[in-house]
C-alpha positions as CSV (number, residue, x, y, z in Angstrom):
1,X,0.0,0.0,0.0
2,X,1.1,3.6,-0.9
3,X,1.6,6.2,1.1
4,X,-1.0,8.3,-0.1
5,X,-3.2,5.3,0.4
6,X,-2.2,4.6,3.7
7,X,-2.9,8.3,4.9
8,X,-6.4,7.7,3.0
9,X,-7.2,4.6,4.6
10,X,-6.5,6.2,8.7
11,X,-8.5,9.0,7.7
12,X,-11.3,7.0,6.7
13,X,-11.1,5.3,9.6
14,X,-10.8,8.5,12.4
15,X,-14.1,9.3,10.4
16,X,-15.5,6.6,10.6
17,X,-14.8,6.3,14.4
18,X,-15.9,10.0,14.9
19,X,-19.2,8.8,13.4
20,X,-20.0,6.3,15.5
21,X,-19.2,8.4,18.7
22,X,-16.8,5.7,20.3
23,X,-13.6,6.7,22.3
24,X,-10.6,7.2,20.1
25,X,-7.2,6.2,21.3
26,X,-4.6,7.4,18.7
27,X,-1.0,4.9,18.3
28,X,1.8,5.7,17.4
29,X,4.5,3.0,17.2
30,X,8.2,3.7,17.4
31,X,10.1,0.8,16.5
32,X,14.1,0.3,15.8
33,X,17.2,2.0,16.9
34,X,17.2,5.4,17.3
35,X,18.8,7.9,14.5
36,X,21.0,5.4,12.7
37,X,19.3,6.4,9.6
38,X,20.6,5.3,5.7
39,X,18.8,5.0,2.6
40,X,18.6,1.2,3.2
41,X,17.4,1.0,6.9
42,X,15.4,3.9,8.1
43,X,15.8,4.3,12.1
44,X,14.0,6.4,14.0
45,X,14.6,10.1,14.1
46,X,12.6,13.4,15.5
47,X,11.8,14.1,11.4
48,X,10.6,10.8,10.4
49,X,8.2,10.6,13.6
50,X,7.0,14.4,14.0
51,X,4.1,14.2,11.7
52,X,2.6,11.1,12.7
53,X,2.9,12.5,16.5
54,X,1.6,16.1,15.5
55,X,-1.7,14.0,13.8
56,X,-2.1,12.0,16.8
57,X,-2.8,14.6,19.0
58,X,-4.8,16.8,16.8
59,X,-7.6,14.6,17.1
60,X,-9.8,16.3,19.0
61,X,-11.8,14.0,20.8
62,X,-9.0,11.2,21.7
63,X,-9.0,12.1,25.1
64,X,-5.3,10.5,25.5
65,X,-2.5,9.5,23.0
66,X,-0.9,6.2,23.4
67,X,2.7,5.7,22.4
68,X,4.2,2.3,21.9
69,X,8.3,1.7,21.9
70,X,10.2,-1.2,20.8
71,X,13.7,0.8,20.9
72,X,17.2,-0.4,22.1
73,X,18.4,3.0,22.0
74,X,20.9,5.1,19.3
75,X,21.5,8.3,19.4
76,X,20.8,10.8,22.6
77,X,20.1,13.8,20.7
78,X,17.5,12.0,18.4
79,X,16.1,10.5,21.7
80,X,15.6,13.3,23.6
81,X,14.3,15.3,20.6
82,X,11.7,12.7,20.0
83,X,10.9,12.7,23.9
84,X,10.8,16.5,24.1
85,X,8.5,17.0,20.6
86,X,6.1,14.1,22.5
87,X,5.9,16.4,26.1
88,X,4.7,19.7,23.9
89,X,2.4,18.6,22.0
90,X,0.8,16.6,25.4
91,X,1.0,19.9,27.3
92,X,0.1,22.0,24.1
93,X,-3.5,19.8,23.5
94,X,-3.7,19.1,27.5
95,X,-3.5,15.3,26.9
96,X,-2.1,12.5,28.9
97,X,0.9,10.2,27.5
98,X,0.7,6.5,27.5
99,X,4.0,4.9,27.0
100,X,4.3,1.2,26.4
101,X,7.2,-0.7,26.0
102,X,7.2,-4.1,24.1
103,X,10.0,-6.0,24.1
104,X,12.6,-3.5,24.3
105,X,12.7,0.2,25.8
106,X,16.6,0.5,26.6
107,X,18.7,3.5,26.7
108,X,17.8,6.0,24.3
109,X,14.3,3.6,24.2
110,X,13.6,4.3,27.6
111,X,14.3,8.1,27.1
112,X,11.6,8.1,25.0
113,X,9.3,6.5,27.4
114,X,10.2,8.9,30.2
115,X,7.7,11.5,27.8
116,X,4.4,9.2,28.9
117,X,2.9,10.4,32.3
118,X,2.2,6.7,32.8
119,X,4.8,3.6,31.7
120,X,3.4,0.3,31.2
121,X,6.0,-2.5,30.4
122,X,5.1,-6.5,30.0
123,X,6.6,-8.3,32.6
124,X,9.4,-10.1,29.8
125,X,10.2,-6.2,28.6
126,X,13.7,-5.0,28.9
127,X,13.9,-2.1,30.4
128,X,16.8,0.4,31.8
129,X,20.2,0.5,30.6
130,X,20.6,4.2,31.5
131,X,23.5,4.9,30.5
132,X,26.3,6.0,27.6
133,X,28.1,3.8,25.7
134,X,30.7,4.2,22.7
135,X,32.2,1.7,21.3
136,X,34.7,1.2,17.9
137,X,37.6,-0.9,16.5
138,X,41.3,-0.8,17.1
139,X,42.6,-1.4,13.2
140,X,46.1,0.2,13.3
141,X,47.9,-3.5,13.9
142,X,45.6,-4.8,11.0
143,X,47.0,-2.1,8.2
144,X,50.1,-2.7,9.8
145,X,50.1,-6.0,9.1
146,X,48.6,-6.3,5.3
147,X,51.3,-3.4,4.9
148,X,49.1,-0.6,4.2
149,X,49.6,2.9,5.0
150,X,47.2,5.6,5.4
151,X,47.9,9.1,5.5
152,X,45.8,11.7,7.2
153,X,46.4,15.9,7.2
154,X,44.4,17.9,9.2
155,X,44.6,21.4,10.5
156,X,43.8,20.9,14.3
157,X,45.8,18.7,16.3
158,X,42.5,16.8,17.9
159,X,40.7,16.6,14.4
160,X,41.6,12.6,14.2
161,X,40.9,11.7,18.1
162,X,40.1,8.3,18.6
163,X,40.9,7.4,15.2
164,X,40.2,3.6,15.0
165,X,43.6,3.2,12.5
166,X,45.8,4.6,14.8
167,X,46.6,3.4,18.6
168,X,44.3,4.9,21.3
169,X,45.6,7.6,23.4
170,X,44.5,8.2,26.7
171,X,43.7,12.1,26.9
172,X,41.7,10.7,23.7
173,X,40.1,8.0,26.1
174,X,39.6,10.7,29.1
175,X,37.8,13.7,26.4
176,X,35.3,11.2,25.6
177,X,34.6,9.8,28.9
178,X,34.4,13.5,29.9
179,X,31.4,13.6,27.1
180,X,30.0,10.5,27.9
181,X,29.0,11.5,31.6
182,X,28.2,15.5,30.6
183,X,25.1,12.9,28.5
184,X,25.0,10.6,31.5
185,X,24.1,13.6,34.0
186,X,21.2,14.8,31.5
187,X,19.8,11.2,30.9
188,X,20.2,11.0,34.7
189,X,18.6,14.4,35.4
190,X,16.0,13.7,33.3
191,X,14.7,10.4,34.9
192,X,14.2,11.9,38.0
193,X,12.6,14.9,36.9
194,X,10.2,12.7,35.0
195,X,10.0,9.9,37.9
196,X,10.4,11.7,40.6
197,X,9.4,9.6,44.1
198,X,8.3,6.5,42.2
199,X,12.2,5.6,42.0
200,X,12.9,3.0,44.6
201,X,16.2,1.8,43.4
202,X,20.1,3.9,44.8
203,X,21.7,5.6,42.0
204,X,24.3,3.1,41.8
205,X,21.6,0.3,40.6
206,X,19.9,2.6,38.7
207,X,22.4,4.9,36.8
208,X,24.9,1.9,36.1
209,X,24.0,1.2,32.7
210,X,22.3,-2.1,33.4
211,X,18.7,-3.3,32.5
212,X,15.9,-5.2,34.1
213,X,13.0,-7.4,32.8
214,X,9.6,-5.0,33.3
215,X,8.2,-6.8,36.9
216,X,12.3,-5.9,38.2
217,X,11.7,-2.4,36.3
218,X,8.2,-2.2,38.3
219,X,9.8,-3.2,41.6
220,X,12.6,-0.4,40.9
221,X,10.0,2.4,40.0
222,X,11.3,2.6,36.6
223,X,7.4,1.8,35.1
224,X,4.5,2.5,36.5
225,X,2.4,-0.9,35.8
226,X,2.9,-4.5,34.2
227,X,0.4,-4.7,31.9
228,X,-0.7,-3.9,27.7
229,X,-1.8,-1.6,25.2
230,X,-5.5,-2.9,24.6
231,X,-5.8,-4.1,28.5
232,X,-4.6,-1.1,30.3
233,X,-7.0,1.6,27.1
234,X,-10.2,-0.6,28.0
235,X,-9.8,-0.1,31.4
236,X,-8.8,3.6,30.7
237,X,-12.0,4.4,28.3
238,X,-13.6,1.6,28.6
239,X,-14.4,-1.6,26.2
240,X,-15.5,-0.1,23.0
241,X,-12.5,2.1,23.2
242,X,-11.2,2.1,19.6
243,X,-7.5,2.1,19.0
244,X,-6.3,3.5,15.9
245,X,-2.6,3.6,14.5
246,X,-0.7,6.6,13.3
247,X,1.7,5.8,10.7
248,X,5.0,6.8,10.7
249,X,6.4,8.5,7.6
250,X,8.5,5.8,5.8
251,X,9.6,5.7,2.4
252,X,8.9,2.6,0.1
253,X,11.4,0.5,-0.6
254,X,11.8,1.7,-4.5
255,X,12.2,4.7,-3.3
256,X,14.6,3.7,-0.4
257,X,16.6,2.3,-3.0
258,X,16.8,5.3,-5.3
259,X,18.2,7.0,-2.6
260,X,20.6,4.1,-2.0
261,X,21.7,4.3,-5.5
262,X,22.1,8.0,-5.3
263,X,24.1,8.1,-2.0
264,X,26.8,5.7,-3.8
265,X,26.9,6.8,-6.9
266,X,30.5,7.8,-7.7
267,X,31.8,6.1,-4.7
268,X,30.0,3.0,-4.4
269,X,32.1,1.3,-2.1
270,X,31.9,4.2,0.7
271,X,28.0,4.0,0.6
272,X,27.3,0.5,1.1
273,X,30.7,0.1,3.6
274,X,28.3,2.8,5.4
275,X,25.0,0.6,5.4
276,X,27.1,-2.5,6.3
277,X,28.9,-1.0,9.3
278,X,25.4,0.7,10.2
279,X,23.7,-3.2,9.5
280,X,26.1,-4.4,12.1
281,X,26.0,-1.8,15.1
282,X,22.0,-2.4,14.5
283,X,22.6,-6.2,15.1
284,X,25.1,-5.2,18.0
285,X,22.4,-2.9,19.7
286,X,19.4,-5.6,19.4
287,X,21.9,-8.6,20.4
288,X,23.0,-6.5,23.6
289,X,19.5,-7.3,24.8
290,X,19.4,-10.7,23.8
291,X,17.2,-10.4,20.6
């Protein structure tokens, strides 16, 4: 189905569902790692999601807006821009957040979910991993030993830090640790802000990076119930409570692949080393959490 069909179709729908004068909850679903985006795998990002969210909560009478996460994380600054664009428009229309995590809400995922007023994870969800993490290759001893050299001018001594082709320094090491916990403090900052006295847990157990299945999650004060989508709307707005999905804005895989072709064109190796190394930090992310 089309775009332009797809958009038809949920319009017919909110119509239809505005006719019949039943309870609308609108859903939209953010699944994947957050802002590694190429032609080839779109991830999520605060433009490929703002639409979709602005429609959701223009529908007048939906007197709530459910958002549903399936996210091991990816970048902070896509994370919090998504979490940020979800708080105005709830305090902009006046209407509560429900966040629901699936399988994964982890890191950047769970950033996310800190936007719903209420969290609601199954009891097998992952959930936590609050944290930074950056992680890379030490290839200098591989060119070394296939006898290549590189060569690399820059103006600025610091332009080539953490180069993965040459050894790791450690005032390198100690600049991006000092970047990693400036991100840490906000991610931390923010959880309490948004969870204020539900958190149970000390710092140390909560802020260490690891993650928790959602009953743990629950015990720590990380969620707010066990429990899912359709269960915990009917109980909300009762049982004739119609849930309709928002979708996201995704191009077509003909399209994906024009723009795959067009990236690489002229330096065709480059573009798909890109979507390879980008294939592989996906499968890295999703593996982390056992999936």
């Amino acid at each position: 189905m089309s775009e332009s069909q797809t958009s038809t179709s949920w319009r017919s729908q909110i119509a239809k569902a505005l006719f019949e004068r039943r309870p609308i909850v609108p859903v939209v679903r953010l699944a994947g790692p957050i802002g590694m985006v190429t032609p080839l795998r779109p991830g999520l990002s605060l433009s490929g999601v703002a639409h979709a969210l602005a429609r959701a909560f223009r529908i007048r009478r939906a007197p709530a807006v459910a958002i549903v996460i399936n996210s091991p994380g990816g970048s902070p600054v896509q994370s919090r821009l998504i979490h940020t664009r979800i708080r105005q428009l709830a305090e902009q229309h006046g209407k509560p957040v429900y966040a629901f995590i699936e399988d994964v809400g982890a890191s950047g995922g769970y950033l996310v979910a800190l936007a719903g007023d209420e969290i609601v994870a199954d009891t097998s969800s992952i959930v936590g991993s609050i944290g930074v993490v950056s992680a890379g290759f030490g290839l200098h001893r591989l060119i070394d030993k296939i006898g290549v050299d590189r060569r690399v001018h820059t103006a600025g001594e610091r332009k080539v830090m953490l180069d993965p082709f040459q050894p790791e320094k450690e005032e390198d090491v100690e600049r991006l640790k000092a970047i990693q916990n400036d991100v840490q403090a906000m991610f931390v900052d923010l959880v309490k802000e948004r969870r204020g006295g539900a958190l149970k847990g000390s710092d140390e157990t909560l802020f260490s990076g690891e993650f928790w299945s959602g009953r743990t999650a629950l015990d720590l004060g990380l969620v707010d119930r066990i429990g899912d989508l359709m269960s915990v709307m009917r109980e909300r707005y009762g049982d004739n409570v119609r849930l309709y999905p928002v979708p996201t804005a995704r191009a077509g895989l003909l399209r994906r692949l024009a723009a795959g072709n067009a990236q690489t064109s002229g330096r065709y190796d480059a573009g798909w080393a890109d979507e390879l190394v980008t294939a592989v930090e996906t499968r890295a992310l999703w593996s982390r959490y056992g999936l």
